[in-house]
Structures are given as C-alpha cells and as structure tokens.
SELUMMAR-188990 format. One record per atom (N, C-alpha, C, O, CB): x, y, z. Coordinates in steps of 0.001 Angstrom, whole numbers, plus 524288, in hexadecimal, padded with zeros to 5 digits. Glycine has a CB too. Layout:
REM residues N
XYZ
...
***
This chain:
REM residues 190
BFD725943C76BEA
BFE9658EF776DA5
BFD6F58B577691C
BF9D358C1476605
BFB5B58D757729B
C0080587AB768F1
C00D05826C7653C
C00AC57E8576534
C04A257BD9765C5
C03315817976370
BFBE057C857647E
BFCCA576EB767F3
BFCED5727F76329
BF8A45715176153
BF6F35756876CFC
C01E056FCB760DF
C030856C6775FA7
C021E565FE760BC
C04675643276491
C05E456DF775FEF
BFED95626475D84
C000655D7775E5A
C03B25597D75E2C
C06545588475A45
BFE1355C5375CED
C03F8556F5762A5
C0B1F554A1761CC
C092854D8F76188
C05A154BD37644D
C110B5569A769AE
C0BEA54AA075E17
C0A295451D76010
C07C4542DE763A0
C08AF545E97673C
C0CBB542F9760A4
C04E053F26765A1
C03B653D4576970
C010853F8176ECF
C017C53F4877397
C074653B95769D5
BFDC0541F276A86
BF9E8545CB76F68
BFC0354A0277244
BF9E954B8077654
BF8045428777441
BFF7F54BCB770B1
C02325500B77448
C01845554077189
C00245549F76CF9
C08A054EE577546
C01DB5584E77266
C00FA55D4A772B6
C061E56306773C0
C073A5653E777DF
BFD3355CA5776E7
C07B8563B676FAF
C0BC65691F77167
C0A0F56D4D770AA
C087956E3076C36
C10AD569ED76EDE
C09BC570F677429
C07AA574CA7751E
C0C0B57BC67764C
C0DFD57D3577A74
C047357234779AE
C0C3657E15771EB
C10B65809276FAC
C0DEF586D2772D3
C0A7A589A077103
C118257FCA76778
C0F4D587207752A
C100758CE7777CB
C12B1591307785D
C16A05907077B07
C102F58CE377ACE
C1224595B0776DB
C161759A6B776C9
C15E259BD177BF1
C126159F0B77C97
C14CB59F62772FE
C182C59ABF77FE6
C199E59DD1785BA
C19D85A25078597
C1CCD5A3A57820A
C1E4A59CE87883E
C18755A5157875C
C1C6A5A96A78997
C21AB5A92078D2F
C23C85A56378F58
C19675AC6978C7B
C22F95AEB278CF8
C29A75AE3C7904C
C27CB5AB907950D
C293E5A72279639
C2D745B51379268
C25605AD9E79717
C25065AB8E79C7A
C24345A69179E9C
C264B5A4B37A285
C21EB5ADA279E5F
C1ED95A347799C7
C1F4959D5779A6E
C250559B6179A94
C271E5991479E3F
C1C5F59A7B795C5
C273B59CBD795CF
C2E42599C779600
C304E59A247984A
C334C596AA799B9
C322A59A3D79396
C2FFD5A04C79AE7
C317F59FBB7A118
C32C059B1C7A46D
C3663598467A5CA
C2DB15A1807A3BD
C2D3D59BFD7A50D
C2B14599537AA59
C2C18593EC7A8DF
C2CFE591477ACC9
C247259A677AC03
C2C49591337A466
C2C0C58BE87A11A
C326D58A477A3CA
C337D586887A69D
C2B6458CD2798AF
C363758EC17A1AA
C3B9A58C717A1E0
C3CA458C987A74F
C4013589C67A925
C3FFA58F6279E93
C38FF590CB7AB2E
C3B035901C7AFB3
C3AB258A727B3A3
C3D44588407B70F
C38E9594307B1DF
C34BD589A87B008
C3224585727B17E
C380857EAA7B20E
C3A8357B857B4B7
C2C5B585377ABB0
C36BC580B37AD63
C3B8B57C7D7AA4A
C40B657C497AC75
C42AD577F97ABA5
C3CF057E277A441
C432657ED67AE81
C4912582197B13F
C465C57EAB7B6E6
C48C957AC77B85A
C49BE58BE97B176
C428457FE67B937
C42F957D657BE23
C42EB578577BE28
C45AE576327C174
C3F8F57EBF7C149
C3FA6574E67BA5C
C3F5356F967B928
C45AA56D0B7B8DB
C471F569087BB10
C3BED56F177B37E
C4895570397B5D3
C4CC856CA77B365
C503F56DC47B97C
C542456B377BAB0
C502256F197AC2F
C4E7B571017BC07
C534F572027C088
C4F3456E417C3AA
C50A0569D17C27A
C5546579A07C37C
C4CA556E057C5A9
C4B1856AF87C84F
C4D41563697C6D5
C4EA7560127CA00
C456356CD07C7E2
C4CBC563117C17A
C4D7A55E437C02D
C536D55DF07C03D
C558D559E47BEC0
C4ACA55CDF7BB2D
C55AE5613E7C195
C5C0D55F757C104
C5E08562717C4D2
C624A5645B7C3A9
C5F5D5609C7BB45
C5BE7563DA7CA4A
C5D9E565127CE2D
C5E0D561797D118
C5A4C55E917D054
C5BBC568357CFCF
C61CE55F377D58F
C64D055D207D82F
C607155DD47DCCE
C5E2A562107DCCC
C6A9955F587D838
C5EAD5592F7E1C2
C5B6D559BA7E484
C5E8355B337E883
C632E55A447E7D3
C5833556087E4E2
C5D5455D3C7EC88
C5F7455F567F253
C5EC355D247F55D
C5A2755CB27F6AA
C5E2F563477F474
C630455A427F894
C62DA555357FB23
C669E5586080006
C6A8255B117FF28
C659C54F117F731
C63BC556F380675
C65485590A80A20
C651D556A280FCF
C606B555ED8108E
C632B55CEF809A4
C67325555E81338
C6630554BE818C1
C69465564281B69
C6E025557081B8E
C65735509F81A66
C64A555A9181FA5
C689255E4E82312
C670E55B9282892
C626E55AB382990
C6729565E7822CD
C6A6C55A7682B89
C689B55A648322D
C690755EB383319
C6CB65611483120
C6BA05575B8369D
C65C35611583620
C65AB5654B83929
C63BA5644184042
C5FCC561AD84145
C61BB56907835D0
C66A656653843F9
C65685654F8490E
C643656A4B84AF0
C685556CB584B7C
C696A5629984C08
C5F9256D8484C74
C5DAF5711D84DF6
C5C6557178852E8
C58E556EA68549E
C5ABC571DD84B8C
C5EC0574AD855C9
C5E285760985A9E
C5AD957B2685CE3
C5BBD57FA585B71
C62D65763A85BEB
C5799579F885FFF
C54465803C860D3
C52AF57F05866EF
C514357AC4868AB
C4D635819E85BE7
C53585845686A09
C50C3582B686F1F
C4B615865387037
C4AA5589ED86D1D
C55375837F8741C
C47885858F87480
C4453587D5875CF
C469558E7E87A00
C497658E9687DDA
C4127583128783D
C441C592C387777
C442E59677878B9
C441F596AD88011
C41265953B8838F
C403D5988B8756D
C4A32599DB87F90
C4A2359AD58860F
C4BFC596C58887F
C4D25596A388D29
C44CF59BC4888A9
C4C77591FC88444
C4FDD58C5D884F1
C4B9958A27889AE
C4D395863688BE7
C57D858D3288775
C479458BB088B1A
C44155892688E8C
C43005852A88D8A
C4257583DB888F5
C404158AF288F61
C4283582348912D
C41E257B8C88FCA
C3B39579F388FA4
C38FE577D389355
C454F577438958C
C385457BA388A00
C334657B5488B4F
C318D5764288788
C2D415741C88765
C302B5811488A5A
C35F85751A884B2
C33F9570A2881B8
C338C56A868861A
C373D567D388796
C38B256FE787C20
C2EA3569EB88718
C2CF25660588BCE
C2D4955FFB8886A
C2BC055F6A883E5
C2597567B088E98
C2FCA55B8288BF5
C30E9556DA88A8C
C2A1A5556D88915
C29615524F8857E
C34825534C88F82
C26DC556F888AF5
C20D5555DE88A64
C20335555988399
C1FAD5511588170
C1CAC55B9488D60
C205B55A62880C6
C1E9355D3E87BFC
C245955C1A878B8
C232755CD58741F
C1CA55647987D2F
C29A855AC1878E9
C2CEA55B618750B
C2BBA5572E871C0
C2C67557ED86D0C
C322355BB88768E
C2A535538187300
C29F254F9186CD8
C27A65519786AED
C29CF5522C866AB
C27FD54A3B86BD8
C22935545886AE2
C1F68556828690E
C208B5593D86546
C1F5B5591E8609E
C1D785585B86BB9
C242F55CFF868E8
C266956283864D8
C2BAA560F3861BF
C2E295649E85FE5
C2854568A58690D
C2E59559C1860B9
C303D55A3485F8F
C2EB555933859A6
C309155B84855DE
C32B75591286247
C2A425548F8598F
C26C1554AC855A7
C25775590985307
C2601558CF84E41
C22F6552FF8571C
C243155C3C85486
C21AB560148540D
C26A45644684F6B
C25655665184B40
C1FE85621685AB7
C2C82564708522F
C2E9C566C184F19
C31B95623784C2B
C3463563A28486C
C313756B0A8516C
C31B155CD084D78
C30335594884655
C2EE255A798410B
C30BC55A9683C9C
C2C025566884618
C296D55B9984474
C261D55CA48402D
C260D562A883D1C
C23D6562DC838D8
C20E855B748425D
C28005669083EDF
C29BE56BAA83C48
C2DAE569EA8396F
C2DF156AE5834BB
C2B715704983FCD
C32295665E83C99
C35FC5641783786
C356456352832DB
C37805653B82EFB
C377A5601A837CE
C312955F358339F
C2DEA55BEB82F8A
C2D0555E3A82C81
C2E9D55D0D8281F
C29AA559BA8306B
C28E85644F82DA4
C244D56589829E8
C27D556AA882507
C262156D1C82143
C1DD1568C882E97
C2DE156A64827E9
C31D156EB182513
C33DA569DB820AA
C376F56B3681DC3
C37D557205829FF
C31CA5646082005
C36FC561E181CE1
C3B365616381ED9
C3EB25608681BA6
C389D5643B818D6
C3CAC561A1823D5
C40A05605C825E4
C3FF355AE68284C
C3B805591682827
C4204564388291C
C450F5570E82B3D
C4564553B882F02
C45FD5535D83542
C4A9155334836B8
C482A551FD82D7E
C439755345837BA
C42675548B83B15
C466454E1C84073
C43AD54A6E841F0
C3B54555CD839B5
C4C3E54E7984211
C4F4C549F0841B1
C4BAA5473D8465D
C48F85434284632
C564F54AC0842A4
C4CF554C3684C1B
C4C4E54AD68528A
C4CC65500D8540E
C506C5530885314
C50FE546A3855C9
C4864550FF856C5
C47735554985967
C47265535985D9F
C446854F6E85E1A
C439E5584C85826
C4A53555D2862C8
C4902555D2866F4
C4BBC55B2886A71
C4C9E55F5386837
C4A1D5508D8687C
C4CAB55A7386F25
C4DD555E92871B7
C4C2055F8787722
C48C655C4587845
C4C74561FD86F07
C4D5A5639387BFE
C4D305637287F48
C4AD25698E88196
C4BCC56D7F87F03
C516A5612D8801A
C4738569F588753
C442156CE48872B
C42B65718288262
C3EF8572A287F94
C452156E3C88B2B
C497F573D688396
C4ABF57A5F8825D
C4DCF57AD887B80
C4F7E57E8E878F2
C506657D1B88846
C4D43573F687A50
C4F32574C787441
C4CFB57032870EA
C4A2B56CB5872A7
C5609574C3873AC
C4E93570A986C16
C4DEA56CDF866DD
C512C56B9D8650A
C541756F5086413
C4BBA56E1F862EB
C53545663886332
C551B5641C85EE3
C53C45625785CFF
C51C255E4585E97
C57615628285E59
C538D5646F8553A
C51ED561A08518D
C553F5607484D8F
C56CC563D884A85
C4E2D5637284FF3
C56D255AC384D32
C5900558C6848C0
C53E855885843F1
C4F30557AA84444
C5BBB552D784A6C
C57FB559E283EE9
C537D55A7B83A45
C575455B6C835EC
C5B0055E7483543
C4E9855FE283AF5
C548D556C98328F
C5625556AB82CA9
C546B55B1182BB4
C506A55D0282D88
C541A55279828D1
C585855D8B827C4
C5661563818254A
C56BF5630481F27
C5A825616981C9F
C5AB45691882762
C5199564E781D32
C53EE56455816A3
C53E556A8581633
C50C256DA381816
C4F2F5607881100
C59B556BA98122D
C59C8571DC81271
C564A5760181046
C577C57AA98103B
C5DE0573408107D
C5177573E380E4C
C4D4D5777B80BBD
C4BD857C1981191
C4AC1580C881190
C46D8572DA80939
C4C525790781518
C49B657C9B819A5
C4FCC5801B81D39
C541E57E1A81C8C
C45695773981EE7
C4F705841081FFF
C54265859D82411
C52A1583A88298F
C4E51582A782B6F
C553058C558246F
C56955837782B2F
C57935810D83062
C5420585368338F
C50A158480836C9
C5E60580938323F
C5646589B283191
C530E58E24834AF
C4C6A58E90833D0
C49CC58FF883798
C5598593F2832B9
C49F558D6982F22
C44D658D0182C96
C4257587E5830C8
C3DBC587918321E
C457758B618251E
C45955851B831F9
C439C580DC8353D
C43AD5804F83913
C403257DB583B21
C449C57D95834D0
C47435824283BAE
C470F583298415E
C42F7586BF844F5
C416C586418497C
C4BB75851984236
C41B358B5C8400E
C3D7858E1A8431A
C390458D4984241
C358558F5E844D1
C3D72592A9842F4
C381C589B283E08
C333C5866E83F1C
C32495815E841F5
C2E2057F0384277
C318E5856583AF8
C35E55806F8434E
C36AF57A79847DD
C34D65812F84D17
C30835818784F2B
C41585755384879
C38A5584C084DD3
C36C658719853BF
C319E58A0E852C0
C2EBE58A128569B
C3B7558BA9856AC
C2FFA58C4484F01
C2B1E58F5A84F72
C264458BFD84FAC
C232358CBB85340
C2AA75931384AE6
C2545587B784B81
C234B5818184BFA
C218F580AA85176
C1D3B580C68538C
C282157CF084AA3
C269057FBD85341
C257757C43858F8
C24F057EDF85C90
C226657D868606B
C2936578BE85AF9
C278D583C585BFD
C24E4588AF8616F
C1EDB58782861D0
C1C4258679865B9
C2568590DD85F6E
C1D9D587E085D90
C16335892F85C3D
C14295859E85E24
C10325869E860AB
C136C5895A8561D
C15FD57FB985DC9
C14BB57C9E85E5A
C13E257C118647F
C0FAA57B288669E
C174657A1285BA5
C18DA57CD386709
C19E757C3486CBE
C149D57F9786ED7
C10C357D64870B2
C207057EDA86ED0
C15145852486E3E
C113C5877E86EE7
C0B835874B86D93
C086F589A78706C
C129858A4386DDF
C09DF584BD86998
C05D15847B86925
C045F57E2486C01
C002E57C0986AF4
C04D4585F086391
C07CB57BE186F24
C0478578AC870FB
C06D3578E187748
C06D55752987A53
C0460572F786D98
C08D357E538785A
C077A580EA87D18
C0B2457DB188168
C0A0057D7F88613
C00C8580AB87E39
C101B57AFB87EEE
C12B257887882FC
C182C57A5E88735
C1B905787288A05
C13DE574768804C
C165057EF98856E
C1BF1582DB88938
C176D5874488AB8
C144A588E888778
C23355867E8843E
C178F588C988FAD
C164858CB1891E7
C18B05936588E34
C1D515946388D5C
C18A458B2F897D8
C14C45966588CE7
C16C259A718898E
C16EF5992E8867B
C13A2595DF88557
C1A4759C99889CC
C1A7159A87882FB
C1C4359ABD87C17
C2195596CB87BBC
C25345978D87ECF
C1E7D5A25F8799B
C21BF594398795C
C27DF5910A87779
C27EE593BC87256
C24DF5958B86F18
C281F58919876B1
C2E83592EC87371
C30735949886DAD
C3644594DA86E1E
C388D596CB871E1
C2E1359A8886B88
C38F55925986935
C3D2258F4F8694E
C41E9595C486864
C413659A218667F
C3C9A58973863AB
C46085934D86AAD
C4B2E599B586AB3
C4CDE59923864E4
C4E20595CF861A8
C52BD5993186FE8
C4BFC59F95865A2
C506C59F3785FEE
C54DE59D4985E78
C586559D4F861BD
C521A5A2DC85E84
C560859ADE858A5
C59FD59A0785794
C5B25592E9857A2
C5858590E885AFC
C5CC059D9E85AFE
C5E0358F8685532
C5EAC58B4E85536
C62E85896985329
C645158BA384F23
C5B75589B8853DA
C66155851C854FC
C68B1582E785379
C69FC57E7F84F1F
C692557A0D850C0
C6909582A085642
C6BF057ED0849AC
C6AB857A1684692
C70CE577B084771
C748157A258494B
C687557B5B83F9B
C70D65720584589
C74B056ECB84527
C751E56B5D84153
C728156761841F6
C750056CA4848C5
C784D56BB583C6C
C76835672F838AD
C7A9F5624083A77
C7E695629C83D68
C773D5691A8317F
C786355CF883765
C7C565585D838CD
C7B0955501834C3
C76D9554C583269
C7BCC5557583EA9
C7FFD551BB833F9
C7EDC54EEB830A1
C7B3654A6A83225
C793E54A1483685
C831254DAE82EAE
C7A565469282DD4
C780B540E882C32
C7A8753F64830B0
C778D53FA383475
C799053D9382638
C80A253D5083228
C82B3538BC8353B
C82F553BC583A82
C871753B3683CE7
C88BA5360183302
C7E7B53F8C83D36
C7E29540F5841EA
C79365413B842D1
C77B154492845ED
C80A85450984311
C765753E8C840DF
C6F2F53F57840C1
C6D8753D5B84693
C6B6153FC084A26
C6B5D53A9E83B3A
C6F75537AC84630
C6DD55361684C5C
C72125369784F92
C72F853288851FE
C6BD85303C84D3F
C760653B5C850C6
C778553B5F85644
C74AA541258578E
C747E5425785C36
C7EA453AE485765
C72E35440485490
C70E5546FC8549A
C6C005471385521
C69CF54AFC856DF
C722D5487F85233
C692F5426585399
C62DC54171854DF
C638353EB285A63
C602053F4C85DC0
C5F2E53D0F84FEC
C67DD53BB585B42
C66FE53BDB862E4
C68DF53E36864BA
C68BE53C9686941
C681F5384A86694
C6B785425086493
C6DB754813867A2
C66E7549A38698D
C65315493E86E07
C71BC54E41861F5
C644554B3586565
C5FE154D8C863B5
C5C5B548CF86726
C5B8B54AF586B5F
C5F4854E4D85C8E
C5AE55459986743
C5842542EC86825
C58835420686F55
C54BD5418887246
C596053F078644F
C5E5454209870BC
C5F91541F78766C
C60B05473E87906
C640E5470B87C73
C642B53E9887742
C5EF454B0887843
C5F7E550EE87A6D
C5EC154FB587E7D
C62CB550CE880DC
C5C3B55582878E8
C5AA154D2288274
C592454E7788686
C5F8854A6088A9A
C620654C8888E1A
C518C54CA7886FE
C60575461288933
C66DD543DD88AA4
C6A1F5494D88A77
C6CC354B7488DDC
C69EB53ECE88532
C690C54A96885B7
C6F4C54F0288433
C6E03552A28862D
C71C15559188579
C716C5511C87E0A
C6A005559388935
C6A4655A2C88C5C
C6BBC5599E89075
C6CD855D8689307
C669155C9088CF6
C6C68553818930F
C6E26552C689902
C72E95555489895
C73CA558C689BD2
C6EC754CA489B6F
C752C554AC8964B
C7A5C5540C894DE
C7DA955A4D892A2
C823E55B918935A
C79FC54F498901E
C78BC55DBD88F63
C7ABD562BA88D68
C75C15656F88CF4
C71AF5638B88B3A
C7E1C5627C88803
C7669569A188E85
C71BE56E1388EA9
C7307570C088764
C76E8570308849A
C73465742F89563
C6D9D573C688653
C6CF6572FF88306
C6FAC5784987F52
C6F7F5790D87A93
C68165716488359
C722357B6788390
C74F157F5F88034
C7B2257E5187FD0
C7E8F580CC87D87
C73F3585248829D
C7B73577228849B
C8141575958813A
C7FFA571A987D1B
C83055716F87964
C86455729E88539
C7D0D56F6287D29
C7A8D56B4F8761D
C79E35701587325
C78E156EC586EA2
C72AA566D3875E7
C7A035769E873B5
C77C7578D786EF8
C7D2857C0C86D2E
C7DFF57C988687B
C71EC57CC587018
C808F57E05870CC
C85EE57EE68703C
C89FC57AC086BAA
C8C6F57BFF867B8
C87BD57E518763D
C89165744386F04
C8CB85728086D32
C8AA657241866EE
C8D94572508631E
C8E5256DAE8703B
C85C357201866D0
C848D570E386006
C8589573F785E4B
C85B957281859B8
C7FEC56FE585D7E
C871157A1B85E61
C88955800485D94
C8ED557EAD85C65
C91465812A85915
C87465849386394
C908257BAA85E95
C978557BF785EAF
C97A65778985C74
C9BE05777885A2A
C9B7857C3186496
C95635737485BAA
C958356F4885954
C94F4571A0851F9
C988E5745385047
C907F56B4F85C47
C91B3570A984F72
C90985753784B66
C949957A6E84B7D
C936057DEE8486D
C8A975776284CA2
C98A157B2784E48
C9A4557F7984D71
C96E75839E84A79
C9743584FB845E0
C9E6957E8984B62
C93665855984E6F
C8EF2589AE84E55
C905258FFE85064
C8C965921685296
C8A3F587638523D
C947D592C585003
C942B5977B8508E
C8EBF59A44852C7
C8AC559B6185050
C9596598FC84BFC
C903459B2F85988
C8B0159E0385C11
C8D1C5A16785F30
C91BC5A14C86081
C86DF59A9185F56
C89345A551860E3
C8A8F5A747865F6
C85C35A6E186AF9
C81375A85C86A77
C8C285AD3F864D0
C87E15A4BB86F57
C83D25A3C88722D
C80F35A59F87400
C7E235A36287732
C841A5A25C87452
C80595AB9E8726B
C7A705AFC5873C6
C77DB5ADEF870D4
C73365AE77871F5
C79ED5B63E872EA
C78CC5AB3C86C40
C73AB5AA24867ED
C72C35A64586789
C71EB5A48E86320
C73AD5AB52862DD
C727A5A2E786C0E
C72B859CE186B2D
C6C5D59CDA86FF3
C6A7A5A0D9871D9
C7A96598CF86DD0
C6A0659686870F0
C65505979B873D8
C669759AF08761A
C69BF59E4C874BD
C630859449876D2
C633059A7087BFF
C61DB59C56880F7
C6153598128848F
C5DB3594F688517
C5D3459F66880DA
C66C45989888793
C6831593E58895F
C66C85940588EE9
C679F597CC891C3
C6DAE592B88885C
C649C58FC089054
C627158EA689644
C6429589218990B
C61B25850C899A9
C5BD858E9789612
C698358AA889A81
C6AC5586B389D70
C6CD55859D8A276
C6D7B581108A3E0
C6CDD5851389B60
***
C-alpha cells in the first residue's frame, strides 16, 4: 500500500486489490449506475375481492363486523397496500383495495382470510371454529369507477334485498367475462 500526499489535506491511498475486490468494486458500481438511470415504477391497480364464509353460513354478526372490518383494514395496511371500503353481508366480504404490484392478489388474500379467521376466533365470536371457503373472486377497475363501486360496496345490505348473493357473484363472473364451471364456484345456500 501507498499512501500519497495530494494538495489540500487529502490523502490518496493506492492499493493493489485482488480479483475479487474488483469484482465486487465493479459489481458494486454496475448496481449504482443502474440504479441511477433506472426509470421508477409507477402503478395503480383497483382490485375488488370477493370471499365468503365457509358453508356460506351467515356467522358474520351485525354486532362484531365493523370490528372485523377494521380489523381486515388493517392487514391491508400492514401489506403496503390500500385498503378502499370493506364491507359485506353475514356469509361474505367485499374489499375494494388499491394494489401496488410488489405483492399478488393471491399473497393477499390469504392473509386478509387466515389474519381474520384467527382473529374471529380468538375472540370467540362464532360458536366452534370460523373459517372463510376456499377460493375468491378478484375484479380490477379503473380510476373513473372508484365511487360507483365504493357505493355498490358500501350499500350491500340495500343490494341484497334485491339479489342474493350467488346472483351479485355470477353476474360479476359474466360481467368480467370469467370462464367457470359451477362445481367450482362457492357453496351456495339459497
């Protein structure tokens, strides 16, 4: 090593690396310059997620749902996601939610149902075990449908007078032109 005096108090300090420092130096260096001249990733997904309670039993009680709607808010929240209007009726959920694409729809959904199963259960508000049916429905939408879709969502308990919930889950299936077959769709109780 060589350590040279340079004007003004500074110091150059002349080192023989080995291969591997230069390595690691240029790799170092290679990520810097891509980082500094990479293009940022700019995104907003609506996503409308649909999931019902197992056996479609109607155990989600008008008592405890704000509760649990908070509740799966806040799993929204703690993924970096947006969390729009959650609401829903005994035997189901709707959640509108900004999605940024670092996470899957699927990565999130089963932590919104495993989350809030635990939750339900650990504060003992269904007789037995709750736990949400397999499988779920997503729906994306644009920007200029945010609020007819946050009062669709918001007025479920109006819009069920009116349609039971395996024809609101059909028509969004044919709406989306969604290719299904109806053995693999809930477990319908109507």
């Amino acid at each position: 090593m060589i350590i040279k005096r340079i004007p003004k108090g500074w110091y150059k300090i002349n080192i023989q690396p080995s291969s591997t420092a230069i390595r690691i130096y240029n790799l170092i260096c290679g990520i810097i310059d891509l980082l500094a001249t990479m293009a940022g990733t700019f995104s907003q997904l609506y996503i409308h997620i649909v999931f019902a309670v197992k056996g479609r039993e109607n155990l989600i009680s008008k008592s405890w749902k704000d509760e649990l709607h908070k509740y799966i808010s806040g799993i929204i929240k703690a993924k970096q996601q947006k969390p729009i209007i959650i609401n829903g009726m005994p035997d189901h959920i709707h959640a509108f939610i900004g999605l940024r694409p670092a996470l899957s729809i699927a990565d999130l959904v089963r932590d919104i149902k495993n989350n809030s199963s635990r939750f339900i259960n650990d504060k003992k508000w269904v007789k037995g075990r709750f736990a949400w049916q397999e499988g779920y429905g997503a729906f994306s939408y644009s920007q200029s449908h945010i609020e007819k879709l946050y009062d669709y969502i918001k007025n479920q308990e109006q819009h069920h007078k009116k349609k039971s919930f395996r024809e609101e889950y059909l028509d969004l299936l044919k709406k989306f032109q969604i290719l299904f077959e109806e053995k693999y769709l809930f477990e319908w109780i109507d």
